[in-house]
Every structure is written in C-alpha cells, then in structure tokens.
VOBA-1610 file (N, C-alpha, C; in pm, whole numbers, padded with zeros to 5 digits, always signed):
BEGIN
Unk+07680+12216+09856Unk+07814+12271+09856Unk+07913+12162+09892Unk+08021+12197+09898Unk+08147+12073+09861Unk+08206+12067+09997Unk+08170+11966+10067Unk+08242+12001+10204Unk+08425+12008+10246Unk+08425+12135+10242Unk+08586+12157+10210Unk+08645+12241+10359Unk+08788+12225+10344Unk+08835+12379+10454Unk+08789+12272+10570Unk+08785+12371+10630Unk+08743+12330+10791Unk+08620+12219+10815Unk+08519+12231+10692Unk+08450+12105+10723Unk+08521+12000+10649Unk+08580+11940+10594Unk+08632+11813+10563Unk+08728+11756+10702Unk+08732+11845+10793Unk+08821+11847+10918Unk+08713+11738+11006Unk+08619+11791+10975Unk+08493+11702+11065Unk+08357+11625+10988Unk+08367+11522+11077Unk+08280+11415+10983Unk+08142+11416+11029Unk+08085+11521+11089Unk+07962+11503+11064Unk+07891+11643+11009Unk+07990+11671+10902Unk+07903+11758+10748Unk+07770+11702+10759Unk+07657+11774+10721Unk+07542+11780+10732Unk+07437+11831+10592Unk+07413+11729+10549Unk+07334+11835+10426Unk+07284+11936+10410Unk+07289+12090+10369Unk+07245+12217+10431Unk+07083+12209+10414Unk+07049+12121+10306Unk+06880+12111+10299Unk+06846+12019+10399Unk+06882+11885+10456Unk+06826+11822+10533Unk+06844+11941+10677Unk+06961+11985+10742Unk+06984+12034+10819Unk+06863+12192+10872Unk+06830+12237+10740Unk+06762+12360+10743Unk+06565+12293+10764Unk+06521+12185+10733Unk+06446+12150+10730Unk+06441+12095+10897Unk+06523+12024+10918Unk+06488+12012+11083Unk+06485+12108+11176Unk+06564+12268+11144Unk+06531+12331+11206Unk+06404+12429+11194Unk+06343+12372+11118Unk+06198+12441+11067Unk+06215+12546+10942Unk+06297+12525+10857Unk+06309+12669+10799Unk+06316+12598+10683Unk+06239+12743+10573Unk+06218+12654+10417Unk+06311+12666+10334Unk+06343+12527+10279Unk+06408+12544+10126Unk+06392+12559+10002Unk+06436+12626+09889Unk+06344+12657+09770Unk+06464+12584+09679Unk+06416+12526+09590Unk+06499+12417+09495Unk+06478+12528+09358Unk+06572+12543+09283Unk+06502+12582+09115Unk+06531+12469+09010Unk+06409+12443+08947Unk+06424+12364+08824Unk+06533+12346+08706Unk+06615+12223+08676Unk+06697+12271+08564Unk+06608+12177+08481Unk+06588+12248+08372Unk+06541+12102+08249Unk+06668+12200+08105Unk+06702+12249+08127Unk+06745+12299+08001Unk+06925+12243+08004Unk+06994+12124+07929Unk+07072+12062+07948Unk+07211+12149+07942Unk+07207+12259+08004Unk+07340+12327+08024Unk+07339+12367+08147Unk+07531+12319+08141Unk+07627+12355+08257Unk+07601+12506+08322Unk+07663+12529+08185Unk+07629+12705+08265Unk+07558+12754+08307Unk+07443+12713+08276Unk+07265+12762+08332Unk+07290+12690+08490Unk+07335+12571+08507Unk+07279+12489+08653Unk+07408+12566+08735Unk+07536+12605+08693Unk+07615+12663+08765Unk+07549+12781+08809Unk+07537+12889+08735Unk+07486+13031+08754Unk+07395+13032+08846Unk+07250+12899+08828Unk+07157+12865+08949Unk+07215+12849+09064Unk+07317+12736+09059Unk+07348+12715+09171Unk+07418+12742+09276Unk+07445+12939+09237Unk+07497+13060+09290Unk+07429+13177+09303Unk+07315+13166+09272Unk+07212+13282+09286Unk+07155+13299+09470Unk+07141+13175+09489Unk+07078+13196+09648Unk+06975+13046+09690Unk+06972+12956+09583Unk+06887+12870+09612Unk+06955+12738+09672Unk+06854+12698+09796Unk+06929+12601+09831Unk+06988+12457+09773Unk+06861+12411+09655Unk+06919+12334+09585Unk+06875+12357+09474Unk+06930+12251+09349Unk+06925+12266+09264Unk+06783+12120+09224Unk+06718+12146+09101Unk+06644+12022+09082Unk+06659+11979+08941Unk+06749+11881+08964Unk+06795+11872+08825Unk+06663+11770+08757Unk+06615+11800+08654Unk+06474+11732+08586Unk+06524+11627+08516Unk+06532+11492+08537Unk+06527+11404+08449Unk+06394+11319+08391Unk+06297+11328+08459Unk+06158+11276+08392Unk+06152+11372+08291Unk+06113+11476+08278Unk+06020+11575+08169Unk+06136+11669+08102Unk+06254+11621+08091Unk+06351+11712+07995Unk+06450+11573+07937Unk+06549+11631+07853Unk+06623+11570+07757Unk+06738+11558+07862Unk+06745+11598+07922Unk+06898+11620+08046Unk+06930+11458+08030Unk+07053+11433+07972Unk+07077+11316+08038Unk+07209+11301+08138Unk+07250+11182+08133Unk+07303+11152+08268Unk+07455+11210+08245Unk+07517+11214+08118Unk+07605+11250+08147Unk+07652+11420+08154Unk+07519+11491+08111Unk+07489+11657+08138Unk+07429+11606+08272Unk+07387+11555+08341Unk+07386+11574+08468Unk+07466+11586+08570Unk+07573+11513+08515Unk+07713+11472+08603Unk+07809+11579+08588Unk+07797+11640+08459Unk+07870+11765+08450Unk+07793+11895+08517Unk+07644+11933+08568Unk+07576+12008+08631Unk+07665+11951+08759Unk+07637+11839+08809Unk+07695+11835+08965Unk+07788+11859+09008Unk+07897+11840+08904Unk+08003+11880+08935Unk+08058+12010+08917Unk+07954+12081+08850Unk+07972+12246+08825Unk+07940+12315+09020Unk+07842+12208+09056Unk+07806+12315+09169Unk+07926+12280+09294Unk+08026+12241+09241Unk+08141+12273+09384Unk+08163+12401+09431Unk+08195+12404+09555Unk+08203+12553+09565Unk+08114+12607+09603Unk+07973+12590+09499Unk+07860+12700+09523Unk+07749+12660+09626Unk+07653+12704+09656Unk+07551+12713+09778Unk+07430+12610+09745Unk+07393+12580+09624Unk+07283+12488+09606Unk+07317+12361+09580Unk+07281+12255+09646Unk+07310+12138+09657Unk+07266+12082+09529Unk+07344+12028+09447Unk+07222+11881+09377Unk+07179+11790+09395Unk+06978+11775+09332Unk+06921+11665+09370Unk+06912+11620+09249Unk+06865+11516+09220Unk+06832+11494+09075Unk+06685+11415+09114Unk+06538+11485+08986Unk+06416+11359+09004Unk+06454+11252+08843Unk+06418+11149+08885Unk+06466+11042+08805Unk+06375+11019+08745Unk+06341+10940+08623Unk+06208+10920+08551Unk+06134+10827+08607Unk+06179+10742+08706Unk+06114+10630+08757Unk+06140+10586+08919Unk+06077+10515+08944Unk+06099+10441+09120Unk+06179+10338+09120Unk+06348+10332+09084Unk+06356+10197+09040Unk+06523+10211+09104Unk+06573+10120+09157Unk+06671+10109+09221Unk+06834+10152+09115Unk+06803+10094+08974Unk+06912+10127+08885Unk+06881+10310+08834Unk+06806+10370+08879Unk+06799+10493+08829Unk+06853+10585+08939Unk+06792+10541+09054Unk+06874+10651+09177Unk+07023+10599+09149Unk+07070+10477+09125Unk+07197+10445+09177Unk+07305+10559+09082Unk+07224+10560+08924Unk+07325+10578+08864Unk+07342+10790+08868Unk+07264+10856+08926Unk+07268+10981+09020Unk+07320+10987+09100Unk+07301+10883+09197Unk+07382+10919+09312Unk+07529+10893+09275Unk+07574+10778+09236Unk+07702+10781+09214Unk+07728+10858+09058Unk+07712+10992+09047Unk+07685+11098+08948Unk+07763+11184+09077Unk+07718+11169+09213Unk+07729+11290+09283Unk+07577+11344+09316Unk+07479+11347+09297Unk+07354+11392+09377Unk+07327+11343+09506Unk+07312+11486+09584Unk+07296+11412+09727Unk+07142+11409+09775Unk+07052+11411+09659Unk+06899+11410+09698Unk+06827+11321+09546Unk+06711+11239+09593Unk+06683+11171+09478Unk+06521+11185+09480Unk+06499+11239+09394Unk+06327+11310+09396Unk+06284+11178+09333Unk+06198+11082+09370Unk+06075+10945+09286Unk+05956+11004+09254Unk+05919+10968+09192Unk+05752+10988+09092Unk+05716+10917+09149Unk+05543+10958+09135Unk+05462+10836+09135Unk+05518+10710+09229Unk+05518+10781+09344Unk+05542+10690+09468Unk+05387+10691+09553Unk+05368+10589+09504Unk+05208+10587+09607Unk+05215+10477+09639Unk+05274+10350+09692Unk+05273+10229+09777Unk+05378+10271+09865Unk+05378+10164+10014Unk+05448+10169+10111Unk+05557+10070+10026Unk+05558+10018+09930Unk+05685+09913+09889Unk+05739+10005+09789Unk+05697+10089+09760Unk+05745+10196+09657Unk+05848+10270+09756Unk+05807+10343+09842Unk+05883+10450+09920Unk+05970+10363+09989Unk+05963+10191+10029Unk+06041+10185+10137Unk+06167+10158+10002Unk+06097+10098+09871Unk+06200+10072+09724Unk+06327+10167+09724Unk+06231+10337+09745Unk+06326+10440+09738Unk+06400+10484+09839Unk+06387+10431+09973Unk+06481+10402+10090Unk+06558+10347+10018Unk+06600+10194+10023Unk+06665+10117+09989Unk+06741+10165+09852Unk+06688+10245+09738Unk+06780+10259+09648Unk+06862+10379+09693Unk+06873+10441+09823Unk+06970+10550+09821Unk+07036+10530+09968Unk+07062+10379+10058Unk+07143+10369+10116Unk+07187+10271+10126Unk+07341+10219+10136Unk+07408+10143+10174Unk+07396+10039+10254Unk+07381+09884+10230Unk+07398+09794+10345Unk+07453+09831+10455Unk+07380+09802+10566Unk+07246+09735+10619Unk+07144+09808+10634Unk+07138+09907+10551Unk+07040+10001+10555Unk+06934+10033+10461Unk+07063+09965+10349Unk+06951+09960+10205Unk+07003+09888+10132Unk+07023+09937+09999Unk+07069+09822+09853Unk+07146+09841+09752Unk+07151+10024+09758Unk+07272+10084+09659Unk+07382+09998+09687Unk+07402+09970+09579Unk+07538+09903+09490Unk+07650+10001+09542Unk+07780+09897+09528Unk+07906+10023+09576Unk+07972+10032+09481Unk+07992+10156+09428Unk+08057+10204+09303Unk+08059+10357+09295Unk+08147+10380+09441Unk+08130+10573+09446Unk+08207+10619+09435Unk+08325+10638+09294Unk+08458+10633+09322Unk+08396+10793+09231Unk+08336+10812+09085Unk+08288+10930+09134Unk+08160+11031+09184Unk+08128+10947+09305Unk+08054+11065+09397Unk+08145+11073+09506Unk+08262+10989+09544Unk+08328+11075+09614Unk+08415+11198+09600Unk+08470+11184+09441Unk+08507+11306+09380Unk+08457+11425+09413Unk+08277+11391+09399Unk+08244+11522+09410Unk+08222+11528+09575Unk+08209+11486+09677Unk+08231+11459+09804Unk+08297+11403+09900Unk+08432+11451+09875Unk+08562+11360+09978Unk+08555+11403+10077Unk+08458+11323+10139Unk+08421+11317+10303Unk+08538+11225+10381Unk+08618+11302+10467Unk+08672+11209+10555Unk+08657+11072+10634Unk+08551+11091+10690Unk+08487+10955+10717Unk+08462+10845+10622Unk+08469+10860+10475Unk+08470+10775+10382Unk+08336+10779+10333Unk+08284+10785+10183Unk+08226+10845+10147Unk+08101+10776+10147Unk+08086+10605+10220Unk+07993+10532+10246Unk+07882+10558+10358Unk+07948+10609+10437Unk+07907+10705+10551Unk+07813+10819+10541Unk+07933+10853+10474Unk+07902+11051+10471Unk+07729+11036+10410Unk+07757+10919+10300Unk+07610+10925+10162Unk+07459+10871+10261Unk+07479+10750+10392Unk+07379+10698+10425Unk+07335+10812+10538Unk+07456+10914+10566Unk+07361+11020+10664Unk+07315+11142+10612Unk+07386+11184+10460Unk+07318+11322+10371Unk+07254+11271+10273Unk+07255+11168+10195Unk+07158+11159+10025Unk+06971+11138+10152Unk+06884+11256+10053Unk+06817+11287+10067Unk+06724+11207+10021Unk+06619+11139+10060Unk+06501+11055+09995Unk+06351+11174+09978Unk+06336+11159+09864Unk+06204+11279+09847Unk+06074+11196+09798Unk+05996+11159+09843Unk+05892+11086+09750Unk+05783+11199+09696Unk+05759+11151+09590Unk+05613+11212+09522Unk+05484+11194+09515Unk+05448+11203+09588Unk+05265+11190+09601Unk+05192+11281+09501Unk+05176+11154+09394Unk+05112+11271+09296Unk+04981+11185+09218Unk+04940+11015+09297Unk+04844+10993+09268Unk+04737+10987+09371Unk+04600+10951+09306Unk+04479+10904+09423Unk+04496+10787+09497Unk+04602+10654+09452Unk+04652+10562+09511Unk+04719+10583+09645Unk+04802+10698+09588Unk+04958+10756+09718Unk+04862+10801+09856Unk+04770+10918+09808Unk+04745+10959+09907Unk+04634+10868+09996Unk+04576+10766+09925Unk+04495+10658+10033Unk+04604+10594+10092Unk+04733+10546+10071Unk+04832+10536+10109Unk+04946+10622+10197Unk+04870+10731+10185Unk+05045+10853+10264Unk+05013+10810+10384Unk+04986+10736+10486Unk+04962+10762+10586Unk+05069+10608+10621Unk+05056+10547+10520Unk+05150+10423+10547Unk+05319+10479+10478Unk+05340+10558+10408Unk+05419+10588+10328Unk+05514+10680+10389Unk+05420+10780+10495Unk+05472+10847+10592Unk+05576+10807+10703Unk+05491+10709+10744Unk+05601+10604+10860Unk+05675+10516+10807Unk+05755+10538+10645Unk+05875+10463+10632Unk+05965+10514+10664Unk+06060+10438+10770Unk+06204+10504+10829Unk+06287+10523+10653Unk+06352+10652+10740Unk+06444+10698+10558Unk+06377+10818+10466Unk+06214+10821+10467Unk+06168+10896+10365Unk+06189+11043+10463Unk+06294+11148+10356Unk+06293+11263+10458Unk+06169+11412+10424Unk+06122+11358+10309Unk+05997+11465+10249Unk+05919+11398+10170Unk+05765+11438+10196Unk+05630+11393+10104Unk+05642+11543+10007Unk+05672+11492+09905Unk+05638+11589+09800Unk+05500+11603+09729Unk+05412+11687+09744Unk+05288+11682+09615Unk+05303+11734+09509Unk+05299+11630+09419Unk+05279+11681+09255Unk+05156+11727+09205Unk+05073+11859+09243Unk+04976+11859+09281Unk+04939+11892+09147Unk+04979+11888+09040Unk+04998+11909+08894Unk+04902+11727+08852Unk+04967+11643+08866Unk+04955+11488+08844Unk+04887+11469+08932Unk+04854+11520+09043Unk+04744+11492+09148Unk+04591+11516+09101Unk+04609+11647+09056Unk+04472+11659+08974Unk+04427+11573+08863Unk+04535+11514+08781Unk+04454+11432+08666Unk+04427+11333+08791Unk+04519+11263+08867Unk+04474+11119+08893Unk+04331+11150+08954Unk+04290+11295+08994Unk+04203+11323+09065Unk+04054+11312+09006Unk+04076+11356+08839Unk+03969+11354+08786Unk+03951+11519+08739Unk+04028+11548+08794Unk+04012+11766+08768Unk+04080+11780+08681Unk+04202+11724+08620Unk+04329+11766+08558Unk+04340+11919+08514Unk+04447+11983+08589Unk+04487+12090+08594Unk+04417+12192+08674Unk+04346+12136+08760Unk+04234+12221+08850Unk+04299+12234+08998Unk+04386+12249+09021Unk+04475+12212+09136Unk+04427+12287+09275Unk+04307+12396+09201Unk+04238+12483+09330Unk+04154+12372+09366Unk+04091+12244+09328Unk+03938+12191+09332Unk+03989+12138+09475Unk+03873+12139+09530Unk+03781+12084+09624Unk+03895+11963+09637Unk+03863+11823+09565Unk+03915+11724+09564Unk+04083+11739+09592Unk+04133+11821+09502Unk+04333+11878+09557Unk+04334+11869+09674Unk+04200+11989+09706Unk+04299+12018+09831Unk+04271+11960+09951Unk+04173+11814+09923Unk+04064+11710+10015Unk+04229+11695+10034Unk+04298+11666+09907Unk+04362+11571+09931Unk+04523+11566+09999Unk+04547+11720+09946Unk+04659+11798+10002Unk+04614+11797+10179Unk+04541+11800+10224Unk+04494+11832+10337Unk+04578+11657+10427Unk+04521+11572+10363Unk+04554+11401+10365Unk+04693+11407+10387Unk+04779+11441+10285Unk+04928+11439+10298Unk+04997+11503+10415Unk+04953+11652+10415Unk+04941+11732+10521Unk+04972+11656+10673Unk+04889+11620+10648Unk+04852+11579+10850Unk+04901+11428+10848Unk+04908+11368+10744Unk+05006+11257+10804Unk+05174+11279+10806Unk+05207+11373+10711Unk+05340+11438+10709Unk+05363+11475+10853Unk+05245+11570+10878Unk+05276+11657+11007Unk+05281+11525+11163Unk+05163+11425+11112Unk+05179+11341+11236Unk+05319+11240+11220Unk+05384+11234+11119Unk+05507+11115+11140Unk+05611+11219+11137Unk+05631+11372+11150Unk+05692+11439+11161Unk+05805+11414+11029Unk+05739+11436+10889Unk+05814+11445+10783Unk+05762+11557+10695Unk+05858+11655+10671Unk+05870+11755+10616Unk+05813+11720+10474Unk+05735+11865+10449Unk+05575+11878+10329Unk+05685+11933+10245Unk+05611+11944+10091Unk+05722+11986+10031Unk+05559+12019+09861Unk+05620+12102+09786Unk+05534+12110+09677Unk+05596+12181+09568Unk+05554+12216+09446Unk+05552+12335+09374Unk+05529+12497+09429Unk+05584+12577+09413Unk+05562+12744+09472Unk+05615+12799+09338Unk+05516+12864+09235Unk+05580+12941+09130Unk+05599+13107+09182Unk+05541+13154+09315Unk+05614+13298+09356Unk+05656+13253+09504Unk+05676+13340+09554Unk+05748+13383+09706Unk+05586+13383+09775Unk+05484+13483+09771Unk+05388+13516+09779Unk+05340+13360+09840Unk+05316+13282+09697Unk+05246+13140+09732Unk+05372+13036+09883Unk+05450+13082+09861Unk+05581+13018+09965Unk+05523+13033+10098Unk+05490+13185+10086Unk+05435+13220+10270Unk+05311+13171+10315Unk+05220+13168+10171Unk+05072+13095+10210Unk+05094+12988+10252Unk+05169+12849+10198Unk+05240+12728+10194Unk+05271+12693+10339Unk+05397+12796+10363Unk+05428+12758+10478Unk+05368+12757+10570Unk+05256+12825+10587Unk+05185+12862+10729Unk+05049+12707+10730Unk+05071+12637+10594Unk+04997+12573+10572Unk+05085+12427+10646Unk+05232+12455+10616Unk+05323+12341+10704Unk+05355+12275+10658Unk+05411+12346+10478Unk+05525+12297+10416Unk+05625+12410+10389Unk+05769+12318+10382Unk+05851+12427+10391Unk+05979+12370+10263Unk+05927+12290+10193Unk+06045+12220+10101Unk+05971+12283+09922Unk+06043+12385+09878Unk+05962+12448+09753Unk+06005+12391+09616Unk+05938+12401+09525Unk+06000+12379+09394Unk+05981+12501+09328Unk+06076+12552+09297Unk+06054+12713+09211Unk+06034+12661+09072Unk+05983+12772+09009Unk+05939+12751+08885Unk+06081+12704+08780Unk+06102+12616+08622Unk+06153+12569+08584Unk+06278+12767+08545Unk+06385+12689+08504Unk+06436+12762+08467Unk+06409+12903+08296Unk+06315+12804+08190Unk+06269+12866+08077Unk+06156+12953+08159Unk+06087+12916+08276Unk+05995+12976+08322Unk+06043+13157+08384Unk+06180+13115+08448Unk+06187+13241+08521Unk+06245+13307+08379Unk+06371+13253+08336Unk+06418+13328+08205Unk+06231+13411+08120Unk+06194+13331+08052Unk+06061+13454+08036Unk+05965+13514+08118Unk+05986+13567+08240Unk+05892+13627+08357Unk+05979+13737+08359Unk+06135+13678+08323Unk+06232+13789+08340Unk+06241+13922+08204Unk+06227+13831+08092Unk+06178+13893+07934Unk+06091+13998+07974Unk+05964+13918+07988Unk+05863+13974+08005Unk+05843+14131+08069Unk+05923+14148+08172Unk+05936+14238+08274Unk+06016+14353+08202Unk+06103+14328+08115Unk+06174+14426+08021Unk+06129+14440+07916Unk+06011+14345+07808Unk+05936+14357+07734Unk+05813+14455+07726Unk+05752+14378+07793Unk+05603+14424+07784Unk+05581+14600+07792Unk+05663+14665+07897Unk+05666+14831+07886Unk+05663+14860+07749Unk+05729+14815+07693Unk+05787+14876+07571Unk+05676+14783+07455Unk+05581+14726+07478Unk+05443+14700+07387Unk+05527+14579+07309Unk+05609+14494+07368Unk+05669+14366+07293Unk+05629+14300+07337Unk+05609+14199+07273Unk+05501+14070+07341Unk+05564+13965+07217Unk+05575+13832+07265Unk+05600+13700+07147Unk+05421+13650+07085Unk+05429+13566+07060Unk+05345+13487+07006Unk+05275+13411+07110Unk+05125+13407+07115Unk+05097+13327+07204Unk+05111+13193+07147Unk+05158+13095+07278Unk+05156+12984+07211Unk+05051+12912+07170Unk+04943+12909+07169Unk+04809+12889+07121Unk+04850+12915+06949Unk+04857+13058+06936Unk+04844+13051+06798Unk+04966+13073+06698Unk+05055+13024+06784Unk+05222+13004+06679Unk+05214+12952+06528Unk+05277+12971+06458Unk+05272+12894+06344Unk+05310+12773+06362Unk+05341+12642+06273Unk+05373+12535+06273Unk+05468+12499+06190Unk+05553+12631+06121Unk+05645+12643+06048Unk+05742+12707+06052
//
C-alpha cells in the first residue's frame, strides 16, 4: 500500500509483509502471470497481502509490470516482483519499477543470496544503482526514498535446488535475506522425483531448510494451493504463502459454477491441436 495521510507524516512506514512476518503471522501472496492491469489491481484488493508479480514463467514484461505497480496504490497488497534470474540488472530494473520485494530463483550459493542482498540495497549496504525517480513516485517516503527502500524492499531467495539446500545453512546466515522460499516444484526435479513433491527425498529436504530458517531466525515461505495446506504449513513453521496463479483460481472458480450443471472443458491431455 502507498504510504499516504498520516503515514507519510512518519518515517518509519514499515512494509506490511515484512512487519506481519516478524510478528509471527502469515502472509499469502497471489500469482499474477496473466499481463493485465486490471486483473493485478482487482488482486490487489481482494485481501491478499501481496501481490507476486511472475516474471520467470509468464510473458509479463517490464513495462506491464510497472503499470501493475502502480495500479496497486491505494490498495492492501504490496508488490513483489520474481525476476527470471539472480542478477543485479534484473532486481534493479523492478525495484526502480516500484516493487518493494524481489523473489531470486535458483539461489543455492552463499554468493548468490549475499548477490541478491546487494542487488536490492543501497551503498553501504549493497550495489543498487541510484535511479529512483520512478519508485519514488510510487513511494514518496519523507525520509527520502533511499532510506525508506534499504529498510522495506524485501529480499526472498529460492531454494529450489539439491545444491541450495546442502547450502541453506550458509545462505541462511546472510545478513539482508528476509525469507527462504522452497520451490518445492524445482526441488523435486533437482531431486531426482520430478513432480513428486510428497517423496521422502522433498521432504528430507524441506525438513533441511526448515531448521536452518528456524535456527538463523528467517522466515519459511513456499507454495499453498488451499487454506487447508496453509494451516498444515504453518504449524510446520512457515508462514510466507504463494497462492495458486491467477488462471488457476479463475478456473477452480468456473469449475464450481460448471460442473453442477454437467459442463466440463476439454481435458488438456486430449485437446485438439487445431
């Protein structure tokens, strides 16, 4: 949300996702991959705390991203954006988009995660470039918007190989990283199961992330496609969710007004090709 009114009065605005995570309580993100405004606005007024704008695995590009971020003034879900890569010119050009959270892939070295420190704060803290004339647009923080970004932009890493997690334990204790995310999707191929995300080996390994998260005191974070799986999750001692993509809920929602009535689409298995 846009820190306005009475908070632009005071300079230590607080990210409502970083803020809700230190006090123990979970946040649920929903997926945008589908490159419209109106879809990430409407999300980002329903009730979710943030928004996850998809740039690896959708067409979204940067400048439908910049128009999503700037749709969510006003409204309750923050934007993060995940970037296609670990690389200092990809967070930069999000954050100064206006995203105050930057989701990395395939972060499994300690020079990877401390990489994604450094690409989302400001000298002497990190390496982002200064060029925030508009992310302060979308955040005219009193204190000046150099500030405001090195105490709210959110660092999320992804643990989603067999590398990361022989590694989370070093990856954990980088100052800056504020959530271990499992891609427990990409965890399974690197695992050898691909798409088996119940196996043995997942959850050897989910278990790994787990307890070094829990021992450097950095908030767990995963996929949750219901509420149901959220409460199992949490009690497990993550509390940072990824809700299912947006085409996902749009047909769960079909579905639910369909199916009574004996309508059903095509499975995709056996669609035509024409």
């Amino acid at each position: 949300m846009q820190p306005s009114g009475q908070e632009q009065a005071h300079s230590d605005w607080e990210n409502p996702v970083r803020k809700m995570l230190k006090e123990g309580k979970p946040v649920v993100g929903v997926t945008i991959t589908v490159p419209s405004v109106e879809l990430a606005a409407n999300a980002a007024n329903l009730g979710f705390d943030f928004l996850w704008i998809e740039m690896e695995h959708s067409p979204i590009t940067l400048e439908t991203a910049r128009n999503m971020i700037l749709a969510t003034r006003g409204l309750k879900a923050v934007p993060f954006t995940r970037v296609p890569v670990n690389e200092l010119w990809t967070a930069k050009r999000v954050l100064d988009s206006g995203s105050l959270g930057v989701m990395f892939p395939f972060t499994s070295t300690p020079e990877l995660a401390r990489q994604a420190v450094a690409a989302c704060k400001y000298p002497p803290d990190g390496r982002r470039g200064s060029g925030p004339g508009l992310a302060a647009f979308r955040w005219p923080a009193p204190e000046g918007y150099h500030q405001f970004a090195n105490r709210n932009v959110m660092v999320i890493v992804i643990i989603e190989q067999a590398q990361a997690v022989e590694n989370v334990e070093e990856i954990a204790a980088i100052p800056g990283v504020d959530v271990l995310f499992i891609g427990t999707s990409d965890l399974s191929y690197s695992l050898g199961v691909g798409g088996q995300t119940d196996h043995p080996k997942v959850k050897e390994a989910v278990a790994r992330v787990v307890a070094a998260g829990k021992r450097n005191n950095v908030p767990l974070g995963r996929p949750a496609p219901t509420a149901d799986l959220m409460q199992k999750y949490m009690e497990e001692g993550f509390l940072f969710f990824q809700a299912p993509a947006d085409l996902v809920i749009f047909s769960n929602g079909a579905r639910q007004i369909l199916q009574p009535l004996g309508k059903t689409g095509l499975d995709p298995k056996t669609r035509l090709l024409y």
